[in-house]
N, CA, C and O of each residue as an XYZ file, in Angstrom:
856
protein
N       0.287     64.805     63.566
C       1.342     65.819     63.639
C       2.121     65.646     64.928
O       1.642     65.701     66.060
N       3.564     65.400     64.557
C       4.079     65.567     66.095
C       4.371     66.537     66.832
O       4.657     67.631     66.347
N       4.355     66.344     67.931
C       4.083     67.682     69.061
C       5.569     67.690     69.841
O       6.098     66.652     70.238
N       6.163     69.031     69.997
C       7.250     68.515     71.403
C       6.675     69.241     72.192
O       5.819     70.065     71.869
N       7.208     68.954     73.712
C       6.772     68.773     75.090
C       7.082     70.165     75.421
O       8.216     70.610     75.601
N       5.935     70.846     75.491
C       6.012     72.406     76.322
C       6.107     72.075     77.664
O       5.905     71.000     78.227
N       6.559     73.526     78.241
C       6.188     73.622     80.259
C       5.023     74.201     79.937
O       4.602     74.423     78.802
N       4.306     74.536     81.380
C       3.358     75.015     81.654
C       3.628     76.565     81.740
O       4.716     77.072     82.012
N       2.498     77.206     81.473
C       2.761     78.885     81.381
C       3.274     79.644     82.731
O       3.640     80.818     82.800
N       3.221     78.836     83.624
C       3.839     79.570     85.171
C       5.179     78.637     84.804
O       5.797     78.577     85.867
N       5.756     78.042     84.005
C       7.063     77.698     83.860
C       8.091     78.510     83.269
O       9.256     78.866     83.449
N       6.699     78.696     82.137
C       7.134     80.030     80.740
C       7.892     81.347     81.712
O       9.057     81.710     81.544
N       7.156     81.802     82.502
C       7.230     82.925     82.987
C       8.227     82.863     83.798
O       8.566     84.047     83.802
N       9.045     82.256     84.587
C      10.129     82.083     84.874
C      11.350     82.399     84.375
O      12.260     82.995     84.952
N      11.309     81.814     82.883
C      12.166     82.400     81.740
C      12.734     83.698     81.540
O      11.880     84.471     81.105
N      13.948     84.267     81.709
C      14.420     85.604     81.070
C      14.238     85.707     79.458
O      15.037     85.143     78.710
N      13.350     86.317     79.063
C      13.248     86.382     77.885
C      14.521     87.747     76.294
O      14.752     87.865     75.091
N      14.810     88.275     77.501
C      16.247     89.105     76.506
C      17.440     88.831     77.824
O      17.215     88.492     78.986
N      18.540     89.071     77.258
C      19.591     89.626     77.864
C      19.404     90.775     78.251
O      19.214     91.667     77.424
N      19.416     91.098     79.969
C      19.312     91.939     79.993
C      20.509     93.264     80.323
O      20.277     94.473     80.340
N      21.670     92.639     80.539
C      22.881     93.441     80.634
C      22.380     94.671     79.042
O      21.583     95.602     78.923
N      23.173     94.118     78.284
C      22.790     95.412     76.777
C      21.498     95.805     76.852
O      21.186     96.886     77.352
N      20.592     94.920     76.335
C      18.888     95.225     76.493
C      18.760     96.667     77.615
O      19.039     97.776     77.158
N      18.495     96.577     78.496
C      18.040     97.906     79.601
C      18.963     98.736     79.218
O      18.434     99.845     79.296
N      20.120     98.864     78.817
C      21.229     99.791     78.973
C      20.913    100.624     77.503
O      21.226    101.801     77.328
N      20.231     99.768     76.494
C      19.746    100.473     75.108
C      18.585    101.373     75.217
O      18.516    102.537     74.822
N      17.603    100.610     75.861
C      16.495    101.260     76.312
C      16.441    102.357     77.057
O      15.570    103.217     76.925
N      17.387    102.397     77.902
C      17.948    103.655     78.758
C      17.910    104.900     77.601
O      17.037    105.738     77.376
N      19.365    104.639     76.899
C      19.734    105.590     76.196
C      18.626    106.339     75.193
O      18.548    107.513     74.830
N      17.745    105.092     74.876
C      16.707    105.911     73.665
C      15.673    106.753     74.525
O      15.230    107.855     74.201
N      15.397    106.122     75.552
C      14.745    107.325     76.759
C      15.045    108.560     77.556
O      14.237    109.183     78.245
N      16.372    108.843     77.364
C      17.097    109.557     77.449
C      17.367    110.700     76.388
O      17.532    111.910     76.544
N      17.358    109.996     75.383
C      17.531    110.934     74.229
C      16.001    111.613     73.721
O      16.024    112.714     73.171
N      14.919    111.028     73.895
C      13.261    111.192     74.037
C      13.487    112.239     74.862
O      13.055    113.366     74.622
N      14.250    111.907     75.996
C      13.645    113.503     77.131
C      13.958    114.060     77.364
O      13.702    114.769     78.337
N      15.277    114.156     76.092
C      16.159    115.565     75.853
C      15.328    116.471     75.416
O      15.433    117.639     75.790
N      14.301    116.037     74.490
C      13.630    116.786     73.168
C      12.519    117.534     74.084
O      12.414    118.730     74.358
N      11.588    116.228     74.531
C      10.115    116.450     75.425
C      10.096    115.142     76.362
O       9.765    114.126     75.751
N      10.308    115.017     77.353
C       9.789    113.711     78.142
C       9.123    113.045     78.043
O       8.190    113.255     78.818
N       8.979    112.088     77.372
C       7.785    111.236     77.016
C       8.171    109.860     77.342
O       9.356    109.532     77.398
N       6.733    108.647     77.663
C       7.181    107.474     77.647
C       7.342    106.996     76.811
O       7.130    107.668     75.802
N       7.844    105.459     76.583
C       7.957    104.616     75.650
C       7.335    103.551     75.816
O       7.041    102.993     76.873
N       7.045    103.143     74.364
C       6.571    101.514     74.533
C       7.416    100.521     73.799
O       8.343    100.952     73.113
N       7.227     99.442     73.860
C       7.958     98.453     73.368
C       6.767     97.491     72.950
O       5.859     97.168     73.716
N       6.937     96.929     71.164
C       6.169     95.903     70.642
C       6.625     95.047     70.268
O       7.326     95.307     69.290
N       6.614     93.915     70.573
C       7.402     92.289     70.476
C       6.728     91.600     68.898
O       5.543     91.513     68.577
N       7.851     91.215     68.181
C       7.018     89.930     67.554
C       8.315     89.162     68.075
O       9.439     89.657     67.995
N       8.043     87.865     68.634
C       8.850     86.912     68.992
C       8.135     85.441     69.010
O       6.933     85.212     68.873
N       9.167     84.533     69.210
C       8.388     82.914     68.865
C       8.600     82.417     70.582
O       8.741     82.962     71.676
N       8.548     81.557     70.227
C       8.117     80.563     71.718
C       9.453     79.762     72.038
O      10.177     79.313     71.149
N       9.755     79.601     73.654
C      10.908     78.892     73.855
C      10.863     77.663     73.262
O      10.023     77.019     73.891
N      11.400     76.879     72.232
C      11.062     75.021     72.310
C      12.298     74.379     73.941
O      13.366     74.756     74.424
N      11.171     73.148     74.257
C      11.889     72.674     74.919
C      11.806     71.336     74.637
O      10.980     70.913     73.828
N      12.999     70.234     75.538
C      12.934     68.609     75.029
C      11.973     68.200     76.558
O      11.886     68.777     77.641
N      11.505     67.251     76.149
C      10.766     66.013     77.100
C      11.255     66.460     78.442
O      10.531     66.354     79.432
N      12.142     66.826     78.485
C      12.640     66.609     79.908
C      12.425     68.241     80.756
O      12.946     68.732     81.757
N      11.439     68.701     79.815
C      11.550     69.861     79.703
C      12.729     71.916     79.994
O      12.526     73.046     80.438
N      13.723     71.183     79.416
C      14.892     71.785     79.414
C      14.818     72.791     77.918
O      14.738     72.208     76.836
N      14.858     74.538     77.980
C      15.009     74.776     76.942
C      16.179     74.351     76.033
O      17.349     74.155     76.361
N      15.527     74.237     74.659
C      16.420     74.327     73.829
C      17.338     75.131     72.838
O      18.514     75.130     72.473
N      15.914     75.970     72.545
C      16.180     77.135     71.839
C      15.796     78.433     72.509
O      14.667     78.841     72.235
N      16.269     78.902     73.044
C      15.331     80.776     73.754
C      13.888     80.839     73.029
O      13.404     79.987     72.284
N      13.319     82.085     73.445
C      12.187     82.779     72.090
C      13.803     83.924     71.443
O      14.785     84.381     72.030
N      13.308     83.978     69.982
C      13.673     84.668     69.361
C      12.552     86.021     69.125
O      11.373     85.786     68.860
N      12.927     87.047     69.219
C      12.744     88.515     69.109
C      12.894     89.762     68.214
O      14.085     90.072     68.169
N      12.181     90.520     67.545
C      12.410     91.411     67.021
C      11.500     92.720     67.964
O      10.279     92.745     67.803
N      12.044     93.599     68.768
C      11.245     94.560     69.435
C      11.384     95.794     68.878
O      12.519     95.926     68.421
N      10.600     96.883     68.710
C      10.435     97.825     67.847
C       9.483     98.863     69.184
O       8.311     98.868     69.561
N      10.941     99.781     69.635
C      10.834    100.686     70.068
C      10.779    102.323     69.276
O      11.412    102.861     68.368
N       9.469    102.791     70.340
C       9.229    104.016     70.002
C       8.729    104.489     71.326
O       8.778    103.893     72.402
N       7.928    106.412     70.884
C       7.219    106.654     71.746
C       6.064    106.615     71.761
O       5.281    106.958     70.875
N       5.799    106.064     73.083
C       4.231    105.886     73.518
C       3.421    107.308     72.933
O       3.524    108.532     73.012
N       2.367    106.048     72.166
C       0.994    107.257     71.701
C       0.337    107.418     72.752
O      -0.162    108.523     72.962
N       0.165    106.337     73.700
C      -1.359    106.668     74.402
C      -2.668    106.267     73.868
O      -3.541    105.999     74.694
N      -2.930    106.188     72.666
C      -4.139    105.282     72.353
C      -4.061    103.786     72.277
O      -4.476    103.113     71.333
N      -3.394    103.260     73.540
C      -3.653    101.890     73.895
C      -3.308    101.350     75.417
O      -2.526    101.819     76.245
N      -4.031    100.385     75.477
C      -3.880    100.158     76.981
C      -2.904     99.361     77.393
O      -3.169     98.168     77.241
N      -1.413     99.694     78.067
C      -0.922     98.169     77.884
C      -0.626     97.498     78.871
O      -1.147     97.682     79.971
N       0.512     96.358     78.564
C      -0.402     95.127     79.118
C       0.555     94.827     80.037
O       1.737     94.803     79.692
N       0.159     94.549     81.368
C       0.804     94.651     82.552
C       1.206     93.074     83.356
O       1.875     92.890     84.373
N       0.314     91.785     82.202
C       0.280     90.837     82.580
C      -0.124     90.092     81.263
O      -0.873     90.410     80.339
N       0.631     89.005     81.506
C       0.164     87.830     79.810
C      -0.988     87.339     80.869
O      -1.034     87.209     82.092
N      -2.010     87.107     79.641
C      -3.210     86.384     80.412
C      -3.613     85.550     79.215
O      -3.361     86.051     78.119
N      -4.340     84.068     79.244
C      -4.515     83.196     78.429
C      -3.440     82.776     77.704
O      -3.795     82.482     76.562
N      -2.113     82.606     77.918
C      -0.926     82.139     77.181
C      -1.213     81.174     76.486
O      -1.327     80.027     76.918
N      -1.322     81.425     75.645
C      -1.206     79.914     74.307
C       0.163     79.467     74.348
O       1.113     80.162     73.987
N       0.243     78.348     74.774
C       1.581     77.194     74.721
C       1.216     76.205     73.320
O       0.585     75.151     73.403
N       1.702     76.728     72.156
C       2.306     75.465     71.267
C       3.095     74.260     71.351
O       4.266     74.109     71.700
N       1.845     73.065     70.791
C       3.505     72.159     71.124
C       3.768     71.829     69.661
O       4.896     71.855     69.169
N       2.392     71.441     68.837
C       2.868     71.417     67.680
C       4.230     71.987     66.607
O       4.618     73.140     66.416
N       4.649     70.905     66.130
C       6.185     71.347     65.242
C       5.597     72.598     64.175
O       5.963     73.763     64.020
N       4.463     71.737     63.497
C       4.759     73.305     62.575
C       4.065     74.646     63.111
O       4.221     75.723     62.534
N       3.293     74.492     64.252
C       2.870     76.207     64.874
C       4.030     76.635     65.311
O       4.379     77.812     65.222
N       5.059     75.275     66.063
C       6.534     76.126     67.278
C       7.080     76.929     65.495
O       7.080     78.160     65.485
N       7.354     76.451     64.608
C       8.241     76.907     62.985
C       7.197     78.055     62.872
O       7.892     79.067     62.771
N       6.022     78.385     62.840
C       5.748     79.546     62.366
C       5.620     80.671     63.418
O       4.937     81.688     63.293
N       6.516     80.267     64.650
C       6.103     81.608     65.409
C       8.073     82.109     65.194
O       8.496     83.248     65.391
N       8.807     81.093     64.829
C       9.698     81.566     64.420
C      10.139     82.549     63.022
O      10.905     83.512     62.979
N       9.163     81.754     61.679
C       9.166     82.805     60.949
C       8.609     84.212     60.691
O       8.797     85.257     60.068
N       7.703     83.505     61.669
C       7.395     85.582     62.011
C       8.326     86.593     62.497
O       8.300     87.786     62.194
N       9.052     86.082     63.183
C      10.128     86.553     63.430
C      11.004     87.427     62.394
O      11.273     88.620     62.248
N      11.355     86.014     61.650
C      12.215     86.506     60.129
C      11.444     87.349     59.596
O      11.912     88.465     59.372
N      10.171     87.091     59.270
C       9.411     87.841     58.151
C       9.759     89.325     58.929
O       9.976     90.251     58.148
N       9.839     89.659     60.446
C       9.810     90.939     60.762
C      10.853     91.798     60.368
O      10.911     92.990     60.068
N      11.802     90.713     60.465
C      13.159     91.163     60.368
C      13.753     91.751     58.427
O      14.604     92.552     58.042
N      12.840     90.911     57.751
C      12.750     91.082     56.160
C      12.087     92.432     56.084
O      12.093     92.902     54.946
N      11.648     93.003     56.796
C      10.483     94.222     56.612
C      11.798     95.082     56.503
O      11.532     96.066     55.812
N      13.227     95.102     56.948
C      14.208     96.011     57.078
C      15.108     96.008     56.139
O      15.925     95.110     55.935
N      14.935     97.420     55.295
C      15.705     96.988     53.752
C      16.567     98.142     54.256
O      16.286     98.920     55.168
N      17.997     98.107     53.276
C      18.696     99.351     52.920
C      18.051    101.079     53.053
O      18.460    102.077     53.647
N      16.944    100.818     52.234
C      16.226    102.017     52.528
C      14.925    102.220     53.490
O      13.832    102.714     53.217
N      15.415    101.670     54.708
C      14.687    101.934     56.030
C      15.072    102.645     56.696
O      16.290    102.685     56.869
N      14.288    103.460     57.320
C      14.792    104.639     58.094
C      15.176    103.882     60.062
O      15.078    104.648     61.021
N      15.385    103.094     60.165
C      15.723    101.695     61.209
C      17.363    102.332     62.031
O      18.449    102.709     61.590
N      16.886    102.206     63.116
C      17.905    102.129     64.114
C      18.252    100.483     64.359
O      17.228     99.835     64.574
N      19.085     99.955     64.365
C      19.417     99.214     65.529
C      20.212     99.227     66.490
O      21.435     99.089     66.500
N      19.043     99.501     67.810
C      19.704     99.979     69.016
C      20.130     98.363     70.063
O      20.430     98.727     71.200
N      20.201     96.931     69.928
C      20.576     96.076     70.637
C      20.269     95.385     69.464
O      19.288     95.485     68.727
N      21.745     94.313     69.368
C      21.072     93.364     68.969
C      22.106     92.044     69.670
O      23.280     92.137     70.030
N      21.147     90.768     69.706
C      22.082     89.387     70.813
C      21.620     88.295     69.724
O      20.805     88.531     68.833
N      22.156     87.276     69.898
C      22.004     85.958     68.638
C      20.278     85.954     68.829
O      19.769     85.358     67.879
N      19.400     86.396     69.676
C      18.050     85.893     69.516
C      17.229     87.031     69.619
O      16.040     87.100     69.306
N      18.215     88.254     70.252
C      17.275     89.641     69.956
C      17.381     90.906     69.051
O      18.441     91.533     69.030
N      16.499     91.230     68.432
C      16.728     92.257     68.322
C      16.098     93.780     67.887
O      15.273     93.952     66.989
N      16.757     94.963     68.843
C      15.629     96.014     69.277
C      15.854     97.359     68.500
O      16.855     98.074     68.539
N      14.753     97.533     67.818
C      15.155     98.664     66.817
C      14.206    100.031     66.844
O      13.292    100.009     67.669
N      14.302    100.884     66.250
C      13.437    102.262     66.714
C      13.603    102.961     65.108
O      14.471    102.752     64.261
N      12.583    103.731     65.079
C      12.492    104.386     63.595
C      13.799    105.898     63.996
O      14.016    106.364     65.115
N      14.521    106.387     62.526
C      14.504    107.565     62.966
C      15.027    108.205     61.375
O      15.166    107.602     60.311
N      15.257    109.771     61.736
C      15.189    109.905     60.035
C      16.236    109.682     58.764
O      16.053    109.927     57.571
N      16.691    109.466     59.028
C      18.313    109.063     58.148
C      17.986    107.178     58.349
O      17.586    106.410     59.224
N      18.500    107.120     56.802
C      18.453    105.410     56.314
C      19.440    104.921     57.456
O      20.222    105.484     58.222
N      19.045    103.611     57.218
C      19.842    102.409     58.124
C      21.259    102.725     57.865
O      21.353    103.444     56.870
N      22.562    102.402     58.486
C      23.660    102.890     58.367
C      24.143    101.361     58.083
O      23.475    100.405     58.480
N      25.269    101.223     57.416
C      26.028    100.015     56.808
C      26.213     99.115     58.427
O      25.785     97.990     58.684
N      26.935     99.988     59.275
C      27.124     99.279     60.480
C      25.752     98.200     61.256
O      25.755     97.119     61.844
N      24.857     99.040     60.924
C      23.188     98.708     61.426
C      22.607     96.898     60.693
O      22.058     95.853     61.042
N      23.332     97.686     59.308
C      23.285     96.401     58.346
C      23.893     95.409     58.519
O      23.386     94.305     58.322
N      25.038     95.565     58.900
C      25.795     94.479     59.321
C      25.765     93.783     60.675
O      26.639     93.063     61.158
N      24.620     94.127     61.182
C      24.093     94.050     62.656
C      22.616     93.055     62.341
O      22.270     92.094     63.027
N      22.167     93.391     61.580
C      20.651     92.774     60.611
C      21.512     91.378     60.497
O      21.582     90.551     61.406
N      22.093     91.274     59.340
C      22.856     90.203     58.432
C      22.561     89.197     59.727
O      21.666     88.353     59.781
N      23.330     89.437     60.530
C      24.426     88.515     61.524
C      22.880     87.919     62.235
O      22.505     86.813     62.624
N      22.522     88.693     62.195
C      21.345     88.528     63.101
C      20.211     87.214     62.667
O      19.641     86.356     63.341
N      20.219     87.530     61.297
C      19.167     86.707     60.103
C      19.596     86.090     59.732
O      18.829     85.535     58.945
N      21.097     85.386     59.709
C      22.340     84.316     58.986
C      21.499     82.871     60.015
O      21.583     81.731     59.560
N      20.984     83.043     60.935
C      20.590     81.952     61.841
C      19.927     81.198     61.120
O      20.116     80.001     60.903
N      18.614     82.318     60.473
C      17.592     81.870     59.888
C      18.020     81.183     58.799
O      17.788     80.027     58.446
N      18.573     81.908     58.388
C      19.098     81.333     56.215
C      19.921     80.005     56.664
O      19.657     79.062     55.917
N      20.584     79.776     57.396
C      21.729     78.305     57.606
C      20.816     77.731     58.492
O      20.847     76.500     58.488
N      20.064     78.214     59.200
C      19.716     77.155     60.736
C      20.432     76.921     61.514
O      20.411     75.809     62.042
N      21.519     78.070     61.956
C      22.312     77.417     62.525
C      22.429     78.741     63.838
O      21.448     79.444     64.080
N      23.542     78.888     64.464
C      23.671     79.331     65.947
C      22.845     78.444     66.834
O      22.875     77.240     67.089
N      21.930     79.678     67.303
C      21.074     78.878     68.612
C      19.713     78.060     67.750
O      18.808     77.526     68.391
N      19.733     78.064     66.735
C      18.764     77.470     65.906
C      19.087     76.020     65.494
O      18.248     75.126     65.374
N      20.352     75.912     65.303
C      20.897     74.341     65.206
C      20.302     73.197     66.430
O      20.380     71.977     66.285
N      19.855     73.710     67.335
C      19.533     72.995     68.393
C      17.851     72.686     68.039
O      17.201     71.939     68.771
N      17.373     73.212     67.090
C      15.674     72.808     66.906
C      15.971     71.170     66.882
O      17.039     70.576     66.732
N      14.483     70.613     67.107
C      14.665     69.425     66.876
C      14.181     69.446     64.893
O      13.641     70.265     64.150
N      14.716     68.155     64.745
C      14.801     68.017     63.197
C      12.789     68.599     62.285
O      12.613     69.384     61.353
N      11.886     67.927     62.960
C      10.143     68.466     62.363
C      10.756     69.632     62.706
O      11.594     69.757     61.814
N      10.887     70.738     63.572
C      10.496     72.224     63.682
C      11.933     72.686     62.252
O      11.880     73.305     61.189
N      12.521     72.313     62.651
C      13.305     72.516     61.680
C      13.265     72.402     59.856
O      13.806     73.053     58.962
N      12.358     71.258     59.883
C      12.010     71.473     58.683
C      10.618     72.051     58.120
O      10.239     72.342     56.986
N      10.039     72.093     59.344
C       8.744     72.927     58.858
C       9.394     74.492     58.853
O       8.840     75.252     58.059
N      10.226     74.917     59.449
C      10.773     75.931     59.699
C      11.347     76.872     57.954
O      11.096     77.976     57.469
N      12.292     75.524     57.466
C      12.898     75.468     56.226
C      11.378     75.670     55.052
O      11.254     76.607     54.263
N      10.842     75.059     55.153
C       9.680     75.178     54.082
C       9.007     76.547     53.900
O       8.514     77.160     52.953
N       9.238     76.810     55.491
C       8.003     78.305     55.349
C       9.033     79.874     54.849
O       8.593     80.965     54.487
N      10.553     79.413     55.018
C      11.345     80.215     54.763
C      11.926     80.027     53.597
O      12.326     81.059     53.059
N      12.091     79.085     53.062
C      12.939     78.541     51.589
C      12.878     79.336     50.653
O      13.950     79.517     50.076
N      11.743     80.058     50.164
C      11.628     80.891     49.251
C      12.893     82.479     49.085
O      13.274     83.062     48.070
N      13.178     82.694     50.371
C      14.515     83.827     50.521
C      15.434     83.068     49.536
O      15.547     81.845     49.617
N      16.042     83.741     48.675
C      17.430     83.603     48.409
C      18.536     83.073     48.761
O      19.298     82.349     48.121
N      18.595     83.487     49.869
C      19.484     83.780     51.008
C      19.765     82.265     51.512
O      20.852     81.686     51.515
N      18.103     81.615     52.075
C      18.545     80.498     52.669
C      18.773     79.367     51.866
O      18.195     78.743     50.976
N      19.896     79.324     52.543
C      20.691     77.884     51.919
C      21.140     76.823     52.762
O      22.318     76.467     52.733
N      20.101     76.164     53.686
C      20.113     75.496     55.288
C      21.114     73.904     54.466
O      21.362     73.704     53.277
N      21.433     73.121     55.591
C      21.987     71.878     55.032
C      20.084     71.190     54.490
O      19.985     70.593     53.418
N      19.030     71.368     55.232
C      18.138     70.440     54.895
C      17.534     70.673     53.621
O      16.817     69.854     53.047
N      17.949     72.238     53.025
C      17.356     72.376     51.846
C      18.543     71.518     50.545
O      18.133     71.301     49.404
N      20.092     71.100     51.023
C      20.798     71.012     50.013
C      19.956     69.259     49.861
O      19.681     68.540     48.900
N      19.799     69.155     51.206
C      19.875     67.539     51.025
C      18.577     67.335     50.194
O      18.462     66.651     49.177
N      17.355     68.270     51.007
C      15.850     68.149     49.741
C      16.499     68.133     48.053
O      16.444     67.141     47.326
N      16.891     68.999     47.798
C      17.225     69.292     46.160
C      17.851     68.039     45.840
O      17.580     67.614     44.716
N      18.895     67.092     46.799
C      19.434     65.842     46.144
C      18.833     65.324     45.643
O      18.759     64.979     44.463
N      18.091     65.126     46.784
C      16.898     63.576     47.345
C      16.184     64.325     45.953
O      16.849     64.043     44.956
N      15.060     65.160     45.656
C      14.880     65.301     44.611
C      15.188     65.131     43.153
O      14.330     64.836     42.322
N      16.598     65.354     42.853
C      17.151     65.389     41.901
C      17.539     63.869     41.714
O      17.653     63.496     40.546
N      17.696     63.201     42.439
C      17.687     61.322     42.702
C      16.138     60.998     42.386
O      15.920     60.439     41.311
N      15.033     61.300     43.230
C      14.104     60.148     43.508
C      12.785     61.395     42.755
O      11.674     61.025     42.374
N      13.253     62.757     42.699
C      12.154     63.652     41.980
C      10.478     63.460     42.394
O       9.520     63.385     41.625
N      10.504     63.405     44.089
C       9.358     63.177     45.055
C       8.708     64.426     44.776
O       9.182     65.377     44.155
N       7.650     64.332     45.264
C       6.475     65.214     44.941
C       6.487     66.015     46.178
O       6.293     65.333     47.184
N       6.676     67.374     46.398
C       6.733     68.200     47.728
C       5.207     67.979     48.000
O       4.195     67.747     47.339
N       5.716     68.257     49.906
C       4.131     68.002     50.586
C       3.437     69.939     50.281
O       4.187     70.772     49.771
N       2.168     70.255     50.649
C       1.572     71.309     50.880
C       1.438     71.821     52.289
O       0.704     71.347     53.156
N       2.257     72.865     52.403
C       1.908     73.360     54.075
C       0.826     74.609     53.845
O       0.698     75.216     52.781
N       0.143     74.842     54.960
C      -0.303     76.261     54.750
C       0.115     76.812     56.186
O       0.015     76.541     57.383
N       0.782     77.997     55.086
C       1.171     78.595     56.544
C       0.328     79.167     57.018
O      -0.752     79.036     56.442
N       0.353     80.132     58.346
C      -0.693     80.268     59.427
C      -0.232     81.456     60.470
O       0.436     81.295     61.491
N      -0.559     82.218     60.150
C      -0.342     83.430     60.862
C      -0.835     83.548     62.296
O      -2.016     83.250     62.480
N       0.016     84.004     63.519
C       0.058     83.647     64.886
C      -0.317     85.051     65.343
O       0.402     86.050     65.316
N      -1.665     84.936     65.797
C      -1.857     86.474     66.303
C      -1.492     86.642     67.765
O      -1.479     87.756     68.287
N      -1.263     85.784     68.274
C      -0.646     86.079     69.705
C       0.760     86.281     69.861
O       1.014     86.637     71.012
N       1.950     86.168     68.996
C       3.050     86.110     68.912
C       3.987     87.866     69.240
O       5.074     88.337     69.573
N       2.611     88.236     68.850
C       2.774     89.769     69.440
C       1.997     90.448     70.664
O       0.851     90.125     70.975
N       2.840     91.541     71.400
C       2.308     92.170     72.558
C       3.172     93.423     72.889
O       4.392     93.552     72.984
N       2.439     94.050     72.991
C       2.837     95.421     73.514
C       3.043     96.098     75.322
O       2.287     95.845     76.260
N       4.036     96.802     75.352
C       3.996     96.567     76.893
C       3.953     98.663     76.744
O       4.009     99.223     75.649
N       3.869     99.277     77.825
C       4.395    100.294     78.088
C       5.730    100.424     79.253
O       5.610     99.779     80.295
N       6.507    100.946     79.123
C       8.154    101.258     79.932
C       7.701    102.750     80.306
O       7.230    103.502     79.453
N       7.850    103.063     81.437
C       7.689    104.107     82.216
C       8.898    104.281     83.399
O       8.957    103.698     84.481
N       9.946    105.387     82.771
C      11.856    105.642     82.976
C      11.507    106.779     83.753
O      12.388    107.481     84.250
């Protein structure tokens, strides 16, 4: 299996992982509006994938993000420091910490009760509340998940393995219609090759919870 070239986890951490101009300025407001009601903290829970970088170790792609703000319960401890960072280099683990991503982002239908309070080509931060998703919200989703279905924005830059392990674990959506899936269906419809078997593989570290204290 080929591998691309991670940094080291004190490299990782260097990294700005959101924009933070919009990002803090969203977070503000939903904490604000929390301590209109009752003052309470908040937490923030990440599913996001891993920066890829090339040989030379230069990112290529950011981590991509889905964060899902609320208020802090208190029945958990959180986490004030990454400790044991798992660095992937493998192509198809870097592709499945990305479709976790998507898959998070698929959890958000028409009839979700979903804020989206930020969203940037690689983030995006949402909060429950009681009235369905609003068309505008939706059209904030779309733009957001169009990366995934084409491969393209900041995703065009994968190298070609993450990219197609990427395509395999997502292909089944509707939706995506990447250039590597038109060219599979050719090449198929020409030479009618036998698809390989992936199993996908669920990334339990891809998530983490922090507490924000405003």
């Amino acid at each position: 299996m080929k591998s691309t070239q991670q940094p080291k986890p004190s490299e990782l951490s260097q990294l700005s992982v959101v924009d933070k101009s919009g990002f803090v300025d969203a977070v503000k407001r939903f904490k604000n509006m929390i301590d209109n009601v009752n003052p309470r903290d908040i937490s923030l829970k990440f599913t996001n994938s891993q920066p890829i970088f090339n040989e030379e170790e230069e990112c290529l792609v950011p981590a991509h993000q889905v964060i899902f703000m609320s208020v802090f319960s208190g029945n958990f401890q959180p986490i004030d420091q990454v400790q044991n960072l798992t660095i992937y280099s493998h192509e198809r683990r870097l592709a499945s910490t990305l479709a976790r991503v998507f898959e998070r982002t698929q959890k958000i239908t028409r009839e979700s009760h979903t804020r989206i309070n930020y969203k940037s080509r690689n983030t995006l931060l949402v909060s429950s509340k009681r009235n369905e998703i609003e068309e505008r919200e939706m059209r904030l989703l779309v733009e957001f998940e169009s990366a995934f279905y084409n491969l393209s924005g900041l995703l065009e830059k994968l190298p070609e393995g993450i990219k197609r392990n990427l395509c395999y674990l997502i292909k089944e959506r509707e939706d995506h219609k990447c250039q590597l899936c038109v060219s599979e269906l050719s090449e198929e419809s020409n030479n009618k090759t036998e698809s390989t078997h992936m199993i996908k593989e669920e990334d339990s570290t891809s998530e983490a919870s922090l507490n924000i204290i405003a």
